[in-house]
DSSP file (Angstrom, degrees, kcal/mol; ACC not computed):
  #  RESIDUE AA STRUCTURE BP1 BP2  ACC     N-H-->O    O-->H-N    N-H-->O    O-->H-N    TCO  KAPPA ALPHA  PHI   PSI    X-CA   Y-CA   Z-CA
    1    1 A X              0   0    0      0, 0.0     2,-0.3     0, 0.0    46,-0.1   0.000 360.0 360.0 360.0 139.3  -11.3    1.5   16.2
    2    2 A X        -     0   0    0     55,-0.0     2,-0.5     0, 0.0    55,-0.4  -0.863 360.0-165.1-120.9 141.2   -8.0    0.3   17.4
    3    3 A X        +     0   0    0     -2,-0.3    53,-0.2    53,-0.1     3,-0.1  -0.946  16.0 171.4-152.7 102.9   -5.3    1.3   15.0
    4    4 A X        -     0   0    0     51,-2.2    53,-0.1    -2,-0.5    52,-0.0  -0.092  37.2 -33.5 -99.3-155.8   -1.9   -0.7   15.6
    5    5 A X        -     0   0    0      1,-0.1     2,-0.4    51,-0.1    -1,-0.3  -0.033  55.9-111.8 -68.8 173.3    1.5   -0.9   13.6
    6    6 A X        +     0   0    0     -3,-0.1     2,-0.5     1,-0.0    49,-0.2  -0.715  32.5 179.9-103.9 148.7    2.0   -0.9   10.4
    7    7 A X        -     0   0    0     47,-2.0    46,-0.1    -2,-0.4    48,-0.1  -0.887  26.6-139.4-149.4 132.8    3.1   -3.9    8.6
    8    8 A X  S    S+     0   0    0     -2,-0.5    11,-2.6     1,-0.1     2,-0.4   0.901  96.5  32.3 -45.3 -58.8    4.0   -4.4    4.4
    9    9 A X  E    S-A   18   0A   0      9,-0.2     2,-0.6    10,-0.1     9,-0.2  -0.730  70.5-173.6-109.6 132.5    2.3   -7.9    4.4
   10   10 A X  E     -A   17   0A   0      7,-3.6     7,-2.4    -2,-0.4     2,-0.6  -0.917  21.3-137.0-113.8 157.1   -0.8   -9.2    6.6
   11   11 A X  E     +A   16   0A   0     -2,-0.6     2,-0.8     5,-0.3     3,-0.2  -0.819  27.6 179.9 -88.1  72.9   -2.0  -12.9    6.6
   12   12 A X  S    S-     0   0    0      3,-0.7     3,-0.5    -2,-0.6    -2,-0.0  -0.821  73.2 -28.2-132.5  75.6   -5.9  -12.8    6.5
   13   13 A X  S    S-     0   0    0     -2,-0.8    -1,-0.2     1,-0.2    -2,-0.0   0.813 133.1 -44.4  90.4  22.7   -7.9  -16.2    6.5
   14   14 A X  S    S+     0   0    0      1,-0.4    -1,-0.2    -3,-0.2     2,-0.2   0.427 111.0 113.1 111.6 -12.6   -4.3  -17.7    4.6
   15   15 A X        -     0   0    0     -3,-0.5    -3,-0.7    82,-0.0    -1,-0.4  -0.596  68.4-133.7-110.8 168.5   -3.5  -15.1    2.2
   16   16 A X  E     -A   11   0A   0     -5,-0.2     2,-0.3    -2,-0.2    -5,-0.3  -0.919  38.0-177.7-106.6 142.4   -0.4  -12.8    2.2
   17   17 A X  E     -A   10   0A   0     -7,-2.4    -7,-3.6    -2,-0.4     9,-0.0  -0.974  32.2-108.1-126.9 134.1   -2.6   -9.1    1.3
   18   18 A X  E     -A    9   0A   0     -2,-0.3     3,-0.4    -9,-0.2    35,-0.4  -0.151  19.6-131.0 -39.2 144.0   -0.4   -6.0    1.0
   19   19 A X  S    S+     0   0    0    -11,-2.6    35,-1.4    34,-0.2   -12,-0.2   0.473  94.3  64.7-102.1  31.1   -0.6   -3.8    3.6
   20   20 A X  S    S+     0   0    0     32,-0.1    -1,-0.2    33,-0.1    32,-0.1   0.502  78.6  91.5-103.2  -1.5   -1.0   -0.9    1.7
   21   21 A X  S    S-     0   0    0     -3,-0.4     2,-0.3     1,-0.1    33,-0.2   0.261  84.3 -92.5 -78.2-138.6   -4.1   -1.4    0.1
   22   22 A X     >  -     0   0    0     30,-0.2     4,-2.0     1,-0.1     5,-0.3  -0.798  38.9-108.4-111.5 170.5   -7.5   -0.4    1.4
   23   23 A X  H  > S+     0   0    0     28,-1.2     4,-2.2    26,-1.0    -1,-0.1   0.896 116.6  40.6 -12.5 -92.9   -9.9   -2.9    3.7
   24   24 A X  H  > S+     0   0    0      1,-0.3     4,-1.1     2,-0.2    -1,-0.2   0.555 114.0  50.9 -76.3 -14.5  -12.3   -3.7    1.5
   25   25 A X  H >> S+     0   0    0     24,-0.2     4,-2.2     2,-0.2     3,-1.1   0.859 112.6  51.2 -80.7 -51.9  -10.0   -4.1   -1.5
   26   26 A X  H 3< S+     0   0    0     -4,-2.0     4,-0.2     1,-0.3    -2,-0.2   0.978 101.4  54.3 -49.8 -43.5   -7.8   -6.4    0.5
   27   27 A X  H >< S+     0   0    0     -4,-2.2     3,-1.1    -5,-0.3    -1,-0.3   0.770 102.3  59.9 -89.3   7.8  -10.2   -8.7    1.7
   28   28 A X  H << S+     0   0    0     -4,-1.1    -2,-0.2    -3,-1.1    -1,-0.2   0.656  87.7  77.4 -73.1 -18.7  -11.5   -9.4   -2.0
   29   29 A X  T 3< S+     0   0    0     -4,-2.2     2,-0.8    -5,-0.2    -1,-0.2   0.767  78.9  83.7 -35.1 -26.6   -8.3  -10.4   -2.5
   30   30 A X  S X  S-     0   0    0     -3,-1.1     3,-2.8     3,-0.5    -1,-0.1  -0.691  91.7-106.9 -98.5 124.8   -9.3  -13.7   -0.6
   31   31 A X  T 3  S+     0   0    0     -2,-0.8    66,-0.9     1,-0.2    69,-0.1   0.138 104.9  29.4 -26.1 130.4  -10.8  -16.4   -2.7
   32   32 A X  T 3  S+     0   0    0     64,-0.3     2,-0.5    -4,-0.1    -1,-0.2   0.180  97.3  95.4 105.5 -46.9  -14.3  -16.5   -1.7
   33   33 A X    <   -     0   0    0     -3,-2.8    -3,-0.5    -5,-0.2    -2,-0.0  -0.693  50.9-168.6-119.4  96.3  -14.8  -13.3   -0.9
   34   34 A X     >  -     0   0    0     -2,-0.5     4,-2.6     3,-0.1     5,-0.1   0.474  41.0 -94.9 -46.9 174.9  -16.3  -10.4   -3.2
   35   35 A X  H  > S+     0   0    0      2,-0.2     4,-3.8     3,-0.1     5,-0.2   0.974 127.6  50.4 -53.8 -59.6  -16.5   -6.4   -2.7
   36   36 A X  H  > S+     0   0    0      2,-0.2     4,-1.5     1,-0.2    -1,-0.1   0.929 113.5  43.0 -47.8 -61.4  -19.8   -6.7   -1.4
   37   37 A X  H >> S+     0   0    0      2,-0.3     4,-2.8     3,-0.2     3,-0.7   0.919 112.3  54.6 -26.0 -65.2  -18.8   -9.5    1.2
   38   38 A X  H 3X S+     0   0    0     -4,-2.6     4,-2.6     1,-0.3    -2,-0.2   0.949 111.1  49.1 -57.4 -59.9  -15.6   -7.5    2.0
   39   39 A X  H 3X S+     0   0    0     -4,-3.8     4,-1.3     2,-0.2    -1,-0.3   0.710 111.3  44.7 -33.8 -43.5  -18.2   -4.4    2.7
   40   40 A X  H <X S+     0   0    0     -4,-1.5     4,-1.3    -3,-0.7    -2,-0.2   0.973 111.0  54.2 -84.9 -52.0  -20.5   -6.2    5.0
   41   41 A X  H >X S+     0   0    0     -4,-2.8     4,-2.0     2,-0.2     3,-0.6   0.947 114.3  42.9 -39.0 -69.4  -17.4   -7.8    6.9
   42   42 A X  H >X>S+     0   0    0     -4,-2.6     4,-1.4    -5,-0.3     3,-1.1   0.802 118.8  46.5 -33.6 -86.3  -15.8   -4.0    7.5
   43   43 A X  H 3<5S+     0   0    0     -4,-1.3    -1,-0.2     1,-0.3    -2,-0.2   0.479 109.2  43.5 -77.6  -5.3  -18.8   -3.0    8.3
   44   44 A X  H <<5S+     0   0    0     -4,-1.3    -1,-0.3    -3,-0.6    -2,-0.2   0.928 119.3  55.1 -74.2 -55.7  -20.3   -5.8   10.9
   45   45 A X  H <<5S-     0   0    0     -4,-2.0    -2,-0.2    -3,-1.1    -3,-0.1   0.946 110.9-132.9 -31.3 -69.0  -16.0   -5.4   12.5
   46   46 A X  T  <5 +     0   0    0     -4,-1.4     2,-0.3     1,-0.6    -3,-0.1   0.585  54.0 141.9  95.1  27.8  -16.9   -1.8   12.8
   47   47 A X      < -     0   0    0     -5,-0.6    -1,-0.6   -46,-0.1     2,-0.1  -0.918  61.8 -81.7-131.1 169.7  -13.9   -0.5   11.3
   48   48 A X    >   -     0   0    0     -2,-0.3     3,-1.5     1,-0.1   -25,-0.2  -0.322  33.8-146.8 -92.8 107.2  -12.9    2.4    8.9
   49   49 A X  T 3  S+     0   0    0      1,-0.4     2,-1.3    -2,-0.1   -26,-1.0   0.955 103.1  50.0 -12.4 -89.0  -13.5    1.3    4.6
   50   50 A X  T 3  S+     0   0    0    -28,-0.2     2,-0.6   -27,-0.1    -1,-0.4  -0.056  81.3 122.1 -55.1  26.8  -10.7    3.4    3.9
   51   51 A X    <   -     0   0    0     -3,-1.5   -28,-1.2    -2,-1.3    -4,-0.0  -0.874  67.6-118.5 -75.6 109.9   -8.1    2.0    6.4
   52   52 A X        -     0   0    0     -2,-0.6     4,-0.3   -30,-0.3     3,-0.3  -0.199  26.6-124.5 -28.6 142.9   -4.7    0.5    4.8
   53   53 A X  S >  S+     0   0    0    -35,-0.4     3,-0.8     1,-0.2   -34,-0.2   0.778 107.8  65.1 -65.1 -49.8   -4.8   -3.3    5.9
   54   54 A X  T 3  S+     0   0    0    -35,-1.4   -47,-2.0     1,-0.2    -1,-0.2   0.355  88.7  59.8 -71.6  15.4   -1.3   -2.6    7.5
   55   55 A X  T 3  S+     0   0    0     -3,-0.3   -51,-2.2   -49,-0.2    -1,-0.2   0.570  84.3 120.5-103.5 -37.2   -2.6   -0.4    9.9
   56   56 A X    <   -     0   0    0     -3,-0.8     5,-0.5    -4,-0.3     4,-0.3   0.387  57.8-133.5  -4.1  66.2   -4.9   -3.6   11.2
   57   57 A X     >  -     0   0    0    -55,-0.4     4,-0.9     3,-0.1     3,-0.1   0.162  27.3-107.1 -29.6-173.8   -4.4   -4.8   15.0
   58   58 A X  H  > S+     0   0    0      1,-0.2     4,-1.5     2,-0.2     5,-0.3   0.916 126.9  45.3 -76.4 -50.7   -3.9   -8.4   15.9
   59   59 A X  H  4 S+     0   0    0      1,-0.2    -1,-0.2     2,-0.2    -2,-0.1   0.405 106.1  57.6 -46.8 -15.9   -7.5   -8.2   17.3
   60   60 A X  H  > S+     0   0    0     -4,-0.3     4,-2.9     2,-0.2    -1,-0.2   0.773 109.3  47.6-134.7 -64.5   -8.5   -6.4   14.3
   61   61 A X  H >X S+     0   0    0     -4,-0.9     3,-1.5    -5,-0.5     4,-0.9   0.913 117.2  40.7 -36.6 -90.5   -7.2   -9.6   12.3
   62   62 A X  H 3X S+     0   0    0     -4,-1.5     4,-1.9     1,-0.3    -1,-0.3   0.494 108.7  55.3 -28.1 -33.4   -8.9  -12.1   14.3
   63   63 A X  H 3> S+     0   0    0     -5,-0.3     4,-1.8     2,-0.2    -1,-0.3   0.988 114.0  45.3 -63.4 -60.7  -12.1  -10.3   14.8
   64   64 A X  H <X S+     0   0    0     -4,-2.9     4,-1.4    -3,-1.5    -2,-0.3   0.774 111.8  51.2 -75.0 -34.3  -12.2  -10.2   10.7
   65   65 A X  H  X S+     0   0    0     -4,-0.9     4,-2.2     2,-0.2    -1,-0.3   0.952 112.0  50.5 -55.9 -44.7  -11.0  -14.3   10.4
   66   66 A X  H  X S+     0   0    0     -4,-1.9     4,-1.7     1,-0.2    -2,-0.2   0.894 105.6  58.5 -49.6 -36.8  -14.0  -14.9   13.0
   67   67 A X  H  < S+     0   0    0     -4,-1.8    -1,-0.2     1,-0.2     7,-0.2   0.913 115.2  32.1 -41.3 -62.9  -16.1  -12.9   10.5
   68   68 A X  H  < S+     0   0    0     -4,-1.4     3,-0.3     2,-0.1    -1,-0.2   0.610 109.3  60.4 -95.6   3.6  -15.4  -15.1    7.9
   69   69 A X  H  < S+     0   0    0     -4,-2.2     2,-0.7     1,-0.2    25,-0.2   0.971 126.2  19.9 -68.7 -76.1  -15.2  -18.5    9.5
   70   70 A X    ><  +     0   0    0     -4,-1.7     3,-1.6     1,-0.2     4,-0.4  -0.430  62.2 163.5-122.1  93.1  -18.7  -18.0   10.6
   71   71 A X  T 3 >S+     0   0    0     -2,-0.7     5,-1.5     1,-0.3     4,-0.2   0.589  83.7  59.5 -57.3 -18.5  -21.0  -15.3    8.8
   72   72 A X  T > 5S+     0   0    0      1,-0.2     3,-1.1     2,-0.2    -1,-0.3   0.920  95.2  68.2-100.1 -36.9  -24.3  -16.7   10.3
   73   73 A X  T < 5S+     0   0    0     -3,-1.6    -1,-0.2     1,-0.2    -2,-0.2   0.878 105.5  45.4   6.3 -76.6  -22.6  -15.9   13.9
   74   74 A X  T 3 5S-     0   0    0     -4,-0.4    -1,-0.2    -7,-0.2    -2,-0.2   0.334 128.0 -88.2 -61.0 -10.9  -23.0  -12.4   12.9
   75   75 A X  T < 5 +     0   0    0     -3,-1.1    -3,-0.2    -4,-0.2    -2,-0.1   0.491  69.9 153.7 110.2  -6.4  -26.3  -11.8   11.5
   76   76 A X      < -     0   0    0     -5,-1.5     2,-0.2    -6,-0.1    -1,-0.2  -0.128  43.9-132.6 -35.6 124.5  -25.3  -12.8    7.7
   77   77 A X    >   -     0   0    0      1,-0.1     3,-0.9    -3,-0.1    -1,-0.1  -0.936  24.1-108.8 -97.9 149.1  -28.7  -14.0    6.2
   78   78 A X  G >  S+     0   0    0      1,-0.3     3,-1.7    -2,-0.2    -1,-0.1   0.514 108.8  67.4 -60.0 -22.5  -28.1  -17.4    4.2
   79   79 A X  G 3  S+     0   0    0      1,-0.2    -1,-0.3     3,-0.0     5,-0.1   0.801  96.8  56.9 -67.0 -13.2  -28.5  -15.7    0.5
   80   80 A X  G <  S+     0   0    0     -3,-0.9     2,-0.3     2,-0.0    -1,-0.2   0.545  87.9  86.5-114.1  11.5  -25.7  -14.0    1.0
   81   81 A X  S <  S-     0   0    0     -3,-1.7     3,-0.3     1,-0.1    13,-0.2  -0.674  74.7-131.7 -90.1 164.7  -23.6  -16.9    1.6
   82   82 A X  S    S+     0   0    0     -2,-0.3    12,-0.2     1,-0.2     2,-0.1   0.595  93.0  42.9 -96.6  -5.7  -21.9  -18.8   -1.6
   83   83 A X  B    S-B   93   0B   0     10,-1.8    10,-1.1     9,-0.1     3,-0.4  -0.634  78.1-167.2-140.2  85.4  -22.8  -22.8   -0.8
   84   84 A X        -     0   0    0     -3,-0.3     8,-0.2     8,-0.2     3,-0.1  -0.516  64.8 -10.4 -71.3 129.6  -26.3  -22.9    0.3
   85   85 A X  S    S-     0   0    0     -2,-0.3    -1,-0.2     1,-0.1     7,-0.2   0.998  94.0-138.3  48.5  75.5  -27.9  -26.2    2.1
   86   86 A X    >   -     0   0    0      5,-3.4     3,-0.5    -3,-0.4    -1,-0.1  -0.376   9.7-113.1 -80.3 166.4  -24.5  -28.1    0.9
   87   87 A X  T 3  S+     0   0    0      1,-0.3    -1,-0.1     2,-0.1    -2,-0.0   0.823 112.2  38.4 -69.7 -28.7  -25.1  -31.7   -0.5
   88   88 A X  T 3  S+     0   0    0      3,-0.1    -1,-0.3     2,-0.0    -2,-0.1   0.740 135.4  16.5-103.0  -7.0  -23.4  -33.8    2.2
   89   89 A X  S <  S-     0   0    0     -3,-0.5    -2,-0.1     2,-0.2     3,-0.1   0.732  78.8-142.7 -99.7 -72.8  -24.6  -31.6    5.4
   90   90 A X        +     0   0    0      1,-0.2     2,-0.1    -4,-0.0    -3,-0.1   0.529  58.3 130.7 108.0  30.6  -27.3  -29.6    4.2
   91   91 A X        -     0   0    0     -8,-0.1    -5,-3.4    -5,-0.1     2,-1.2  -0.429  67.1-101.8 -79.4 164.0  -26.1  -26.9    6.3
   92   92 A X        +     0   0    0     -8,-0.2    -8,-0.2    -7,-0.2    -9,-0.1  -0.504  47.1 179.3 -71.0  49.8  -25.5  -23.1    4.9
   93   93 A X  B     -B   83   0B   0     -2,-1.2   -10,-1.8   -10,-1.1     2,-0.4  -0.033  30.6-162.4 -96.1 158.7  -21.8  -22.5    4.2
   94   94 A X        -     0   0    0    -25,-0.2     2,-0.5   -13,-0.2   -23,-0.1  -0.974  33.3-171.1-146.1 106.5  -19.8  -19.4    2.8
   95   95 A X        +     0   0    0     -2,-0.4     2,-0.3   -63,-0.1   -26,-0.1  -0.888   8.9 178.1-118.3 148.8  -16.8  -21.3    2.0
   96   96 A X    >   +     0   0    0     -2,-0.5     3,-1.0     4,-0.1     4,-0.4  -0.797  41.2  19.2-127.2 168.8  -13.0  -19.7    0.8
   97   97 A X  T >  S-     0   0    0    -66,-0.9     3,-0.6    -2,-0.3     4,-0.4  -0.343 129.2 -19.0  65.3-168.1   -9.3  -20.4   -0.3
   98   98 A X  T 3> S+     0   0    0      1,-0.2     4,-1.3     2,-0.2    -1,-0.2   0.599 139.0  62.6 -49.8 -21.6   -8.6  -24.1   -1.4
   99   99 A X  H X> S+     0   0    0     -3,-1.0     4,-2.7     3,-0.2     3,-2.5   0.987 102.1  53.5 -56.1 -72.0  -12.3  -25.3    0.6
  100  100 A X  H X> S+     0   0    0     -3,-0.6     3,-2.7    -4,-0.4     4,-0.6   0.575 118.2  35.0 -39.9-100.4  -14.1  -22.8   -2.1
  101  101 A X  H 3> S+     0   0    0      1,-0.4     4,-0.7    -4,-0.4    -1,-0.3   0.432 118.1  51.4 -56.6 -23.9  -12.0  -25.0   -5.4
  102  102 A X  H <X S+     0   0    0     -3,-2.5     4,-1.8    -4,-1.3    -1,-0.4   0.931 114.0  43.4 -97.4 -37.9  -12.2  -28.5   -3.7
  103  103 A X  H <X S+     0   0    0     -3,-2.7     4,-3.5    -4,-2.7     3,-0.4   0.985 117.2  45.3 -48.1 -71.1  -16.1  -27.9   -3.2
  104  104 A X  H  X S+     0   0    0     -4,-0.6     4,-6.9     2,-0.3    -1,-0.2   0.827 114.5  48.2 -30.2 -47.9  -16.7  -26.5   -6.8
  105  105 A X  H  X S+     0   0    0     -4,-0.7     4,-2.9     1,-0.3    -1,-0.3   0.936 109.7  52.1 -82.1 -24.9  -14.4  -29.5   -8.4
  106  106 A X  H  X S+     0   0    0     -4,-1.8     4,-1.4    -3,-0.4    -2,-0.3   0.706 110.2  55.4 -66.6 -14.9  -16.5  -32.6   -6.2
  107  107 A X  H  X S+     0   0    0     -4,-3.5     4,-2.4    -5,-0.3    -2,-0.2   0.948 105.6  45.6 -73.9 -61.0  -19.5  -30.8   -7.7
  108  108 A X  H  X S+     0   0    0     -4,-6.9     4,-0.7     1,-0.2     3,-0.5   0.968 116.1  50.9 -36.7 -65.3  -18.2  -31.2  -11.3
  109  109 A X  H  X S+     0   0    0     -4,-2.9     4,-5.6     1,-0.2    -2,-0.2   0.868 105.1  51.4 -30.4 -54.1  -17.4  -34.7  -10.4
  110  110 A X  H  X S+     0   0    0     -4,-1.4     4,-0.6     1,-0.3    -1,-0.2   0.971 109.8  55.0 -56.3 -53.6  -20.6  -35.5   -9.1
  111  111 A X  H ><>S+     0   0    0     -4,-2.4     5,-1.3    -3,-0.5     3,-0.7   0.674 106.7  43.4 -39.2 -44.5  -22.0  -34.3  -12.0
  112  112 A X  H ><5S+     0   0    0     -4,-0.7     3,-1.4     3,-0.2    -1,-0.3   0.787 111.2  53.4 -59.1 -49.3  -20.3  -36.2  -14.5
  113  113 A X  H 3<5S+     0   0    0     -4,-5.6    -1,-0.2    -5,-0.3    -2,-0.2   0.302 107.2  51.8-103.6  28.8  -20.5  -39.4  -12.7
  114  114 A X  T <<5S-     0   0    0     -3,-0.7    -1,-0.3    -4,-0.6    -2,-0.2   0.256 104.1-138.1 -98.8  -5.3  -24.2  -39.0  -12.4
  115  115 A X  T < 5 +     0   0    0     -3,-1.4    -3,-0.2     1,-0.2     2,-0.2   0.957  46.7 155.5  87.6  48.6  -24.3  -38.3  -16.6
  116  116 A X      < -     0   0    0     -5,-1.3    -1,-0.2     1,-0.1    -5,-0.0  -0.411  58.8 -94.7 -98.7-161.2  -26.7  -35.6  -15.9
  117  117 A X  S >> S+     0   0    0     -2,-0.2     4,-2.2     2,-0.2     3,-0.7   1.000 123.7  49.7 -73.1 -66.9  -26.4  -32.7  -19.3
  118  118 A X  H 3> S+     0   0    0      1,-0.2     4,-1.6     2,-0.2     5,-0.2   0.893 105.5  50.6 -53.6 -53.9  -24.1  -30.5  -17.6
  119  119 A X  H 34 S+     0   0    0     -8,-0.4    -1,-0.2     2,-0.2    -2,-0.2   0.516 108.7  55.1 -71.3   4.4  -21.6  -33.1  -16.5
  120  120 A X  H X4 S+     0   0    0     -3,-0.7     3,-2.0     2,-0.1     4,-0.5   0.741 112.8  46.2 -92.6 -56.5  -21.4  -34.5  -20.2
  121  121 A X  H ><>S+     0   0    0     -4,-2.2     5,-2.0     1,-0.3     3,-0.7   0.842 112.2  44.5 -64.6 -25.4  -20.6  -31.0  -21.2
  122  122 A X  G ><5S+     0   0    0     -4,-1.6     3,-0.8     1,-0.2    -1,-0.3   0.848 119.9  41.5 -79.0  -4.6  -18.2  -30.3  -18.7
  123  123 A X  G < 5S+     0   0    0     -3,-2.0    -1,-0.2     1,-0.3    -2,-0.2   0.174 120.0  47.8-111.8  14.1  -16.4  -34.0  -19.3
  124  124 A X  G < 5S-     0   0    0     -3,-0.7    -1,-0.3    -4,-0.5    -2,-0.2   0.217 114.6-127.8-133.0  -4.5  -16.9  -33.4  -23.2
  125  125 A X  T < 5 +     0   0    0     -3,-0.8    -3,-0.2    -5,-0.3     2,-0.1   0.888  63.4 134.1  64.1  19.0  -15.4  -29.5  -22.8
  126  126 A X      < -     0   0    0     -5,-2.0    -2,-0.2    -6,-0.3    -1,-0.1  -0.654  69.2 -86.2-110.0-179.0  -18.0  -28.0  -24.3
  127  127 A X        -     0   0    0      1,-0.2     3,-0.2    -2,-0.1    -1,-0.1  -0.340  37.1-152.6 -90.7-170.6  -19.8  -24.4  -22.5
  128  128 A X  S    S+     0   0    0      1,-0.1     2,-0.8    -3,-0.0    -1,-0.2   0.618  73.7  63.5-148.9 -48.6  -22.3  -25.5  -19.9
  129  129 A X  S    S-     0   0    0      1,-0.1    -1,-0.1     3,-0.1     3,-0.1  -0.559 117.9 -82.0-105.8  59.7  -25.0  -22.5  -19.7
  130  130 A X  S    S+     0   0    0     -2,-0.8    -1,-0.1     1,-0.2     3,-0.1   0.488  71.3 168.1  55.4  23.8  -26.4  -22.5  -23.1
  131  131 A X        -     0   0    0      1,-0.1     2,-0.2     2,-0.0    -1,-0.2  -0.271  48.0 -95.0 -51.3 154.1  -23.9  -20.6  -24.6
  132  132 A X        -     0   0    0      1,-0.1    -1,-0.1    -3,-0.1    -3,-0.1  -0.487  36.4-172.8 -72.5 154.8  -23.8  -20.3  -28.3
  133  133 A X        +     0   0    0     -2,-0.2    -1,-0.1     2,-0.1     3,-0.1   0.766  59.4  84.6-108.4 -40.8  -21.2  -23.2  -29.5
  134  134 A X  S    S-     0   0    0      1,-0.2    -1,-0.0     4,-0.0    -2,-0.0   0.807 111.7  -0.6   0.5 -83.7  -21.0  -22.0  -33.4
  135  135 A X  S    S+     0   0    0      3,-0.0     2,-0.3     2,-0.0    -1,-0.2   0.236 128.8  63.8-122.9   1.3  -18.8  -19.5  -34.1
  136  136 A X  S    S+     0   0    0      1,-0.1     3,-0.1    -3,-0.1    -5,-0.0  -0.830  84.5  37.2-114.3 155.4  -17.5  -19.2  -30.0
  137  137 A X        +     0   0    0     -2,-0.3     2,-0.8     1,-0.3    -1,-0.1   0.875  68.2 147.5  85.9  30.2  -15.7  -21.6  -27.6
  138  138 A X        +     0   0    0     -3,-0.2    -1,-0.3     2,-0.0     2,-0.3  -0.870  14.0 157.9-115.2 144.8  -13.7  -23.0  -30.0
  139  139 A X        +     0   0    0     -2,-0.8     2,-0.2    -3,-0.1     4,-0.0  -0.840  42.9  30.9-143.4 178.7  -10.2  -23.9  -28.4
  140  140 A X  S    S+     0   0    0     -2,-0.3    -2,-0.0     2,-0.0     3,-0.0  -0.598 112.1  20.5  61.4-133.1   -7.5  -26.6  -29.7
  141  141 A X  S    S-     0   0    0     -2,-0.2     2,-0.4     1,-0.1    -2,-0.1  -0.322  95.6-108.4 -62.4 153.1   -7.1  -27.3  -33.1
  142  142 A X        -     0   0    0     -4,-0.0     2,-0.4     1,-0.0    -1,-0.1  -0.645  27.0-154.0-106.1 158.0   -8.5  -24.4  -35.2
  143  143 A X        +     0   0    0     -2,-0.4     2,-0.1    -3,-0.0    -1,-0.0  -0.914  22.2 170.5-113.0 109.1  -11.7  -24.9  -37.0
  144  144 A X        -     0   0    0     -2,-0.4     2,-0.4     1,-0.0     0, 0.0  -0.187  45.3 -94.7-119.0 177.6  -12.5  -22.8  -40.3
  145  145 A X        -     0   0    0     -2,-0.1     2,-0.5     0, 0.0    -2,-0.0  -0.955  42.7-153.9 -95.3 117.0  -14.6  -22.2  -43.1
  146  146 A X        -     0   0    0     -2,-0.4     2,-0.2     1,-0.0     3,-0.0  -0.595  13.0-137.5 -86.8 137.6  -12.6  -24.1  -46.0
  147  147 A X        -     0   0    0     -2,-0.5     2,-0.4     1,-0.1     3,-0.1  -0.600  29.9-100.5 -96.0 150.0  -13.4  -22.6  -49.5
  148  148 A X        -     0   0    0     -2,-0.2    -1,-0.1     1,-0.0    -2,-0.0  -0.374  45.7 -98.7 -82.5 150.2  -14.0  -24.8  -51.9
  149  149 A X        -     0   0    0     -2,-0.4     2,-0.5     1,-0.1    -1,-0.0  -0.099  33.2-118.6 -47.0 150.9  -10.6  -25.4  -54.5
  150  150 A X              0   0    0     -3,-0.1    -1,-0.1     1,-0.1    -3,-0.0  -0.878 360.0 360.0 -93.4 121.9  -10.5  -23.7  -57.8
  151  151 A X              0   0    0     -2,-0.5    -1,-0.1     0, 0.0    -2,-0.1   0.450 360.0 360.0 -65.7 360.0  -10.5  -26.2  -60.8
């Protein structure tokens, strides 16, 4: 473990992370990447959980972007990626940052403009995983029970 200067902000895969926080909390900081994720990355690096980010070498950096450009490189197994056998490769991908929000929103799309059940509910605004609709989810104008007038 190589332990350089310290520096307030580091740049990690695009994002500015304090450098005072710990590893694994800093790199859930990047879209894309959870606790668990942030935990396998440290430990596949081979550096210290508890290590401030700002303590971080250049090499350190780099090691940890390689990490997450390509997880299957490393030994990752494919569950543990977040866009499995994607529609237009049909390769494994663990994608993050603006990639992660432009996949996600051509998937809404797709949906919708193949009319399946979910892409009417998302294009209609209503919840999408069999949530109850009743008495929850209600957003815009508000919708009551009106009692009926007294004569």
């Amino acid at each position: 473990m190589s332990v350089g200067e310290y520096r307030h902000i580091v740049r990690i895969a695009g994002v500015d992370i304090d450098g005072s926080v710990k590893l694994v909390h800093g790199l859930s900081q990047i879209r894309g990447i959870g606790q668990r994720f942030a935990e396998a990355i440290v430990k596949v690096a081979g550096l210290d959980p508890d290590m401030r980010i700002g303590y971080l070498s250049d090499a350190d950096i780099k090691k940890i972007e390689d990490i997450i450009k390509n997880p299957a490189n490393y030994g990752f197994p494919s569950w543990f990626f977040n866009r499995r056998k994607d529609r237009e490769t049909g390769n494994d991908l663990h994608l993050i940052g603006s990639d992660l929000l432009l996949a996600i929103r051509n998937d809404i799309e797709f949906l919708k403009r193949i009319k399946c059940w979910r892409g009417l509910r998302h294009a209609w605004g209503l919840k999408v995983r069999g949530q109850r609709t009743r008495s929850t989810g209600r957003k815009g104008r508000t919708v009551g029970v009106m009692k009926r007038r007294k004569k």
